[in-house]
N, C-alpha and C positions, 0 to 999 in steps of 0.2 A: 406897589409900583412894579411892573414889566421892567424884567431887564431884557430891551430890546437887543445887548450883543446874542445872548441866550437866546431869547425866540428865534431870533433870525439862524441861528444855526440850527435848533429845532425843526424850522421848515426846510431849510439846505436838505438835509438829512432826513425828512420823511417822519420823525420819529413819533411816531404811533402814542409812543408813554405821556408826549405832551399835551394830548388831545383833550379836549376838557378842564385844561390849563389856562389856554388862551387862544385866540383864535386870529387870525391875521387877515385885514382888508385890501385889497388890492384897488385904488383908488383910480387905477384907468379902466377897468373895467366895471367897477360897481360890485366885485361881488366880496363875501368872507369866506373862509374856510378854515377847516382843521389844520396843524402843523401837518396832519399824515395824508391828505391831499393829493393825490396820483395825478394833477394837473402838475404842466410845466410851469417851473420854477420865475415867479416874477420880476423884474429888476426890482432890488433896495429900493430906491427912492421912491418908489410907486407902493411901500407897504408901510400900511399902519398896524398896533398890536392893538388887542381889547380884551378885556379878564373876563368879556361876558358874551351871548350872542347879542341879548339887547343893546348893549355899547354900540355894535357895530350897526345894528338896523337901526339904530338913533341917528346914527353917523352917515346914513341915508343908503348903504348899503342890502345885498339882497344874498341869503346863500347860495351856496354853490349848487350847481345840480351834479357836480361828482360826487364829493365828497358827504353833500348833506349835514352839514354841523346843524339844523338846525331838528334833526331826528334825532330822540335818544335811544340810546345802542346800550345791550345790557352791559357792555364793558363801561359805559359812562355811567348806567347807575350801580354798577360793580362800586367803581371808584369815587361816585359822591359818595356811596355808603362807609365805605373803608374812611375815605375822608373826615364824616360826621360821628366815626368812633374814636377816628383818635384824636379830634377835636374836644370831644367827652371826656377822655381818658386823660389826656392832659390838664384839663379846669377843673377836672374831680379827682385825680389822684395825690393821693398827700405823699410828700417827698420825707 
């Protein structure tokens, strides 16, 4: 589950780290984006949060043409990778 206090300060702030985390739709306009998104900042009521792109293209949404979440950038497969080792590392190491 999204902790929507957490995302929504994520995109307040631009923060780049969250990218690939979750991605937020903005429902007056149709589209999703990254939290690190160089578009102007949405009103709250107007944003939903999604852990995935398909969530939000389900949700009848379309990406952004700024930001592009729905290109992967070596930083995102940097971080699914990093992600899928310590994911390993945790279920296979004995404590």
């Amino acid at each position: 589950m999204l902790d929507e206090k957490v995302c929504w300060e994520a995109v307040i702030s631009k923060d780049a780290g969250s990218d690939g985390r979750f991605y937020y739709g903005v429902q007056s306009t149709g589209i999703y984006c990254r939290p690190s998104c160089p578009s102007r900042r949405p009103l709250r009521r107007n944003v939903r949060f999604y852990k995935s792109r398909s969530e939000a293209e389900q949700d009848g949404l379309r990406p952004c043409m700024r930001c592009r979440p729905d290109a992967i950038t070596l930083a995102d497969s940097n971080k699914l990778r990093v992600r899928r080792i310590s994911e390993y590392i945790r279920e296979n190491c004995e404590n």
